[in-house]
C-alpha positions in Angstrom: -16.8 -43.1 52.3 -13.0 -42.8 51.2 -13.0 -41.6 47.3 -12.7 -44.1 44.4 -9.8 -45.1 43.2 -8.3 -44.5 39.6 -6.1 -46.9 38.2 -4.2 -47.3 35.1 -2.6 -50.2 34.0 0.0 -49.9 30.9 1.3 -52.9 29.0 3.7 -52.6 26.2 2.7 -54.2 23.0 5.6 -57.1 22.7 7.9 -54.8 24.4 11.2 -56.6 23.6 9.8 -57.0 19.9 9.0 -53.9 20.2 11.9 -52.7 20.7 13.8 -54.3 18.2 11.4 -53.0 15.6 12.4 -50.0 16.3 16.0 -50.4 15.8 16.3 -52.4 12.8 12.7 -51.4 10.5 13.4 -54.4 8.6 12.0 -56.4 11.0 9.1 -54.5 10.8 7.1 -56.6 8.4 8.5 -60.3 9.1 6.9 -62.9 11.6 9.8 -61.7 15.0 10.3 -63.6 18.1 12.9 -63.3 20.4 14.3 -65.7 22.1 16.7 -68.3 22.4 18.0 -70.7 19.5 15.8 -73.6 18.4 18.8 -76.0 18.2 20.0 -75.5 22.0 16.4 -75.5 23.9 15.5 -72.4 23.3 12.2 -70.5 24.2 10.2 -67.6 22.5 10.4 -64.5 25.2 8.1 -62.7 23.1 6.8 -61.9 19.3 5.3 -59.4 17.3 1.7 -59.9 16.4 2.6 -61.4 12.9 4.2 -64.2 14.5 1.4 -64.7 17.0 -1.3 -64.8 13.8 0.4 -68.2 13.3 0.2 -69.4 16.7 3.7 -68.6 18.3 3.4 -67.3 21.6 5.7 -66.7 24.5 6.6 -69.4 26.4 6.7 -71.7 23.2 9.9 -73.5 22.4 11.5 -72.0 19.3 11.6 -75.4 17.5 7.8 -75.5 17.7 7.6 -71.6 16.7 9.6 -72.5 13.9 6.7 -76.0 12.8 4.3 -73.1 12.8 5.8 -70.3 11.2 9.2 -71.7 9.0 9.9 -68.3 7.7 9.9 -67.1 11.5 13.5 -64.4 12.4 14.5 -64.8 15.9 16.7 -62.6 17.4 18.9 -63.0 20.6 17.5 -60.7 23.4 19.4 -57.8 24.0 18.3 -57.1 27.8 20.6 -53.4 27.9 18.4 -52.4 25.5 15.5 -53.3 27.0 16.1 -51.9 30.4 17.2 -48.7 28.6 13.4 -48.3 27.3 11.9 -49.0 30.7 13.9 -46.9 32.7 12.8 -44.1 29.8 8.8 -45.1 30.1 9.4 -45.1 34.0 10.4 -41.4 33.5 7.0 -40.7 31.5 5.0 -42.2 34.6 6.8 -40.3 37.2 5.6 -37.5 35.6 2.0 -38.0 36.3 2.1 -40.1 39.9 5.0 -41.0 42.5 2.5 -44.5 42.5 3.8 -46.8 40.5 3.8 -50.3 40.9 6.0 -52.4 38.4 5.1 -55.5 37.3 8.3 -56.2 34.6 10.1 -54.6 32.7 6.9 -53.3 30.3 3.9 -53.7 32.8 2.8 -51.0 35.8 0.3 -50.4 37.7 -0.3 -46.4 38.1 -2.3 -45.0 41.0 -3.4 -41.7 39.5 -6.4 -40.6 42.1 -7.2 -37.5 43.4 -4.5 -36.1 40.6 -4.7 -32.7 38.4 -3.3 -33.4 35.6 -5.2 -33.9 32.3 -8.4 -32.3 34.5 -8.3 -35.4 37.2 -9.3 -37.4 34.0 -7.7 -41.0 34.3 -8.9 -42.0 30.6 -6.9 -38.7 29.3 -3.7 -39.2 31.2 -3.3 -42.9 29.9 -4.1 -41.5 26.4 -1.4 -39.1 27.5 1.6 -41.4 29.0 0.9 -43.7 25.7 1.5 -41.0 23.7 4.5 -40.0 24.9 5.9 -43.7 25.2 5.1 -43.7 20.8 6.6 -40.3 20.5 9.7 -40.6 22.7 10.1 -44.0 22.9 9.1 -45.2 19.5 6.5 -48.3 20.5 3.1 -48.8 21.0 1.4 -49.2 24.5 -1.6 -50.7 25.5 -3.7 -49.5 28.9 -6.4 -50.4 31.1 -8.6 -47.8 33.2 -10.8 -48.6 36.1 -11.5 -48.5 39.9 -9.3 -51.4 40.9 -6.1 -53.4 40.0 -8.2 -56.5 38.6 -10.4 -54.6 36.0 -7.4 -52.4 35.1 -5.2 -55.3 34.2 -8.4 -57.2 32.4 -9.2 -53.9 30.5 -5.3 -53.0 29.7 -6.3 -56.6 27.1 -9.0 -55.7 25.8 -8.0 -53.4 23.1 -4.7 -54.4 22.2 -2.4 -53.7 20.8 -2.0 -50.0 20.8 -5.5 -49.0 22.5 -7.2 -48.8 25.7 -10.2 -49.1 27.3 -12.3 -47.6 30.4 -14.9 -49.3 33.0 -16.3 -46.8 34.7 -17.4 -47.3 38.8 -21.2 -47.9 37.1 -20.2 -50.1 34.2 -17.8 -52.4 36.6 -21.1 -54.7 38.3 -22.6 -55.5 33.8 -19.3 -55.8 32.7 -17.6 -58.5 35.4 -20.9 -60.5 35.1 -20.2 -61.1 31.3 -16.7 -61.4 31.8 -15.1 -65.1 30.9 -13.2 -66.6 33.1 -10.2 -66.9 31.1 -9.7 -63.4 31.3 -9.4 -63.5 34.8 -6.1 -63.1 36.1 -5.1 -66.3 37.7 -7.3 -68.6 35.7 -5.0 -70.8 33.5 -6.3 -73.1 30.3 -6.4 -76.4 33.0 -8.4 -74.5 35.6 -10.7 -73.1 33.0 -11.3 -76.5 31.7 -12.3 -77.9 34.8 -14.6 -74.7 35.7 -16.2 -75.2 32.3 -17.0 -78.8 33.6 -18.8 -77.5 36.5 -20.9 -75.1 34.2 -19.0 -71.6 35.0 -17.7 -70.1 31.7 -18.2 -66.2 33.5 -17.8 -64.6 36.6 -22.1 -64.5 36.1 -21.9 -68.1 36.3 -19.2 -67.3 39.3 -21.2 -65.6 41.4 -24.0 -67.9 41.6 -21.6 -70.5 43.3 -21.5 -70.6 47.5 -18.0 -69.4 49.0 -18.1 -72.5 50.7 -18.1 -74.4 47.2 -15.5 -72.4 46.1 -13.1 -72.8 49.0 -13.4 -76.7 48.5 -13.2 -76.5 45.0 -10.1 -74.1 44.6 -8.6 -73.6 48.3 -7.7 -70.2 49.0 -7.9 -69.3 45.3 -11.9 -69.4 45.4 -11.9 -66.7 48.2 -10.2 -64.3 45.6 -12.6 -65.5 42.8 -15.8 -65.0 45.1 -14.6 -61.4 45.3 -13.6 -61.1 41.8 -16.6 -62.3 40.4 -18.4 -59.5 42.1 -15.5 -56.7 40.4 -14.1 -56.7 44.1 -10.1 -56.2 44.6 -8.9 -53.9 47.5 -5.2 -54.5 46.9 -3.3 -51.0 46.9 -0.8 -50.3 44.0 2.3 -51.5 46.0 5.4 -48.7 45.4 7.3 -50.5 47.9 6.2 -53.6 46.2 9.1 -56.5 47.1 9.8 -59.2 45.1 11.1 -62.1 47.0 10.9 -64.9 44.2 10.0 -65.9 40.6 8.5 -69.0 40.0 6.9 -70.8 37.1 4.4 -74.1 37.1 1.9 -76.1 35.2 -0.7 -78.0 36.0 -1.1 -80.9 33.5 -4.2 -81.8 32.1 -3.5 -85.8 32.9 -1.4 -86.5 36.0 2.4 -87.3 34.6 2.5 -91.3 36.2 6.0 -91.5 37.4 9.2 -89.6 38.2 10.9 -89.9 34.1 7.3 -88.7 32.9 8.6 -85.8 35.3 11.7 -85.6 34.3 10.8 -84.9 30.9 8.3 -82.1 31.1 11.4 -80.6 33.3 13.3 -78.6 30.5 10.4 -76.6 29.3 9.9 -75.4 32.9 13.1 -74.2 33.2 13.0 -72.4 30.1 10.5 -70.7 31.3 11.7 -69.9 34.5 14.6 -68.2 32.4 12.2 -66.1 30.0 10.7 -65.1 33.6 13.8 -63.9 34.8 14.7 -62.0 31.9 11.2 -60.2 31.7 12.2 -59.3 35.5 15.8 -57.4 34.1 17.4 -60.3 35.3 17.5 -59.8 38.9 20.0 -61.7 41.2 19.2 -65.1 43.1 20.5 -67.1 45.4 18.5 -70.4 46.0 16.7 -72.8 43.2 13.2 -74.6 44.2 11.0 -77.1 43.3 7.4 -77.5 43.5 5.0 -81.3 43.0 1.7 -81.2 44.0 0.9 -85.2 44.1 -2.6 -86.4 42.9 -4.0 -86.6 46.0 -3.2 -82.6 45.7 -0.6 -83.0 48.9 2.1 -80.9 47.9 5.6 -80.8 48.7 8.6 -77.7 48.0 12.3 -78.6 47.9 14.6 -75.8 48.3 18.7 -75.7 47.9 21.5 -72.6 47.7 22.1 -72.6 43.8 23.1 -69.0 41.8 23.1 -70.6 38.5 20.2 -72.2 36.5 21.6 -75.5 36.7 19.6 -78.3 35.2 21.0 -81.2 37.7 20.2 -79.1 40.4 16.6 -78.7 39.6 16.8 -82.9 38.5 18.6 -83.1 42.2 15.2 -81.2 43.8 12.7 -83.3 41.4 14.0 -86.5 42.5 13.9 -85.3 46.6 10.6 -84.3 46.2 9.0 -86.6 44.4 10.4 -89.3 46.9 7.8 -87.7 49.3 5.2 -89.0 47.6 5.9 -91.9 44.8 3.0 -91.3 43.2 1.3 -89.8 40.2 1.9 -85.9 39.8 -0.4 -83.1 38.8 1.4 -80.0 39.6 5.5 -79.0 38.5 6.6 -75.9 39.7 10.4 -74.4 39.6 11.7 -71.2 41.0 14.5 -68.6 42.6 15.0 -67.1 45.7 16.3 -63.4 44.9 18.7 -62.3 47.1 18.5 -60.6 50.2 19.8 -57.1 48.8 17.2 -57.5 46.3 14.7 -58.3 48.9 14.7 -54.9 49.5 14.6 -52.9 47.0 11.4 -50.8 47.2 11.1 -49.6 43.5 12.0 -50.7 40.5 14.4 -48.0 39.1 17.6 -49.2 41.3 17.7 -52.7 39.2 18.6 -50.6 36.3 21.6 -49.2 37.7 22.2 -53.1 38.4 24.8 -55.3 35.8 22.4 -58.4 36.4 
């Protein structure tokens, strides 16, 4: 029987907040968001946790940050900066294990099995690398320690910000069945809503479903739940992970009935897609896409070259692919292809050698 894992998963508490904390301690004790201005479209990349006590959140346009929290400060991103504090934090994990898998610019996966340091003790060497990202770094980090890449990332959450917690091999069968299922990785608000129409609100409730009913119910998403509702994940932590896109969709609540209902939740998307890329370090890309799943749930992707977030382009793809199908619309999607150079990178350090 092959020896059981140990992963750790580290978040950054609102890294790019964070950082600019740090830098200027007068932001310290203000609402902070950063992101892009509220008169020109802008979108909230992240905030500190006294902006998010009034409801901002990333993702959120910075006019509607601004409704909830008037005396909000937002500050342009500085991405230099931010790369600067990853590449140091990726220094502090290469310290402990050559297995790293990097998720953003603030987010790894760490395999550390089978290693010596802090006595083969996984809980100690993430108390470890978190101390060292306060002391050297100067911002908090959050982790998450357990047997597989699903339970680390749920248990890097669960004590935030600026704590950690362990499941243990034993705890990992009591704690999953309790678990809700909006803590599951992949499980947005819609999809939770409709579970919680068919009576599952944990992966208890999860469990108790057939695969079969789960295949039919969520296509090849319900073979990953059937496995994570049982605290099941066999994926390796990737150090030659490649990144070959970066996407962003929604799923709306109420189909959107024609193609200018469409058109208008299209902006936000690409918004997004933007705080995406910069949460990346801004990586290079060389064709724009876009997703519509109809509401007969046929689907359709429309891909053209494009280097630049261009809104007509991505109105240009819209109005192809919804063409396909004239009909109601349940799914937007938009994305980049990353180049082929980038295609290959097989870590992350090199992008911070990159101008992007």
């Amino acid at each position: 029987m092959p020896d059981q894992r140990k992963i750790i998963h580290i978040d950054c508490d609102c890294f790019y907040a964070a950082v600019e904390m740090r830098d200027n301690p007068s932001l310290a004790d203000v609402a902070l968001a950063v992101g892009g201005r509220p008169d020109s479209r802008g979108v909230v990349a992240t905030c500190n946790y006294r902006a998010r006590s009034f409801g901002v959140h990333s993702a959120m346009s910075s006019r509607r940050a601004l409704q909830l929290c008037p005396q909000l400060v937002i500050v342009p991103p500085d991405m230099p900066r931010y790369k600067q504090a990853s590449s140091a934090i990726m220094q502090i994990y290469q310290a402990f294990t050559d297995r790293i898998e990097p998720l953003s610019l603030d987010e790894a996966y760490l395999d550390v099995s089978q290693l010596p340091h802090c006595r083969g003790s996984a809980t100690l060497m993430a108390q470890a690398i978190r101390q060292r990202i306060q002391q050297e770094i100067g911002i908090t980090a959050s982790a998450g320690i357990a047997p597989n890449k699903f339970l680390a990332k749920v248990a890097s959450d669960w004590n935030k910000p600026n704590g950690q917690f362990v499941i243990l091999p034993n705890q990992v069968d009591a704690f999953v069945a309790q678990l809700p299922v909006n803590k599951v990785p992949g499980i947005g608000k819609v999809t939770a809503l409709r579970m919680k129409h068919m009576g599952i609100t944990s992966c208890g409730d999860l469990r108790r479903m057939d695969r079969l009913v789960l295949l039919r119910e969520f296509g090849r998403f319900g073979e990953r739940l059937y496995h994570l509702a049982r605290g099941e994940d066999d994926r390796p932590v990737a150090i030659d992970r490649i990144r070959k896109s970066i996407s962003v969709e929604e799923t709306y609540p109420q189909d959107l009935p024609d193609f200018d209902s469409c058109l208008q939740n299209l902006p936000e998307l690409v918004a997004r897609l933007k705080v995406r890329i910069e949460r990346a370090g801004d990586p290079t890309f060389r064709g724009l896409s876009c997703k519509l799943k109809f509401a007969d749930f046929t689907q359709t992707t429309v891909e053209q070259t494009g280097h630049e977030l261009d809104a007509g382009q991505f109105t240009q793809l819209l109005q192809l692919g919804y063409a396909r199908g004239e009909q109601p619309v349940r799914l937007l999607g938009v994305g980049v292809k990353l180049n082929e150079e980038q295609d290959r990178l097989e870590s992350q350090l090199p992008l911070f050698d990159e101008t992007d």
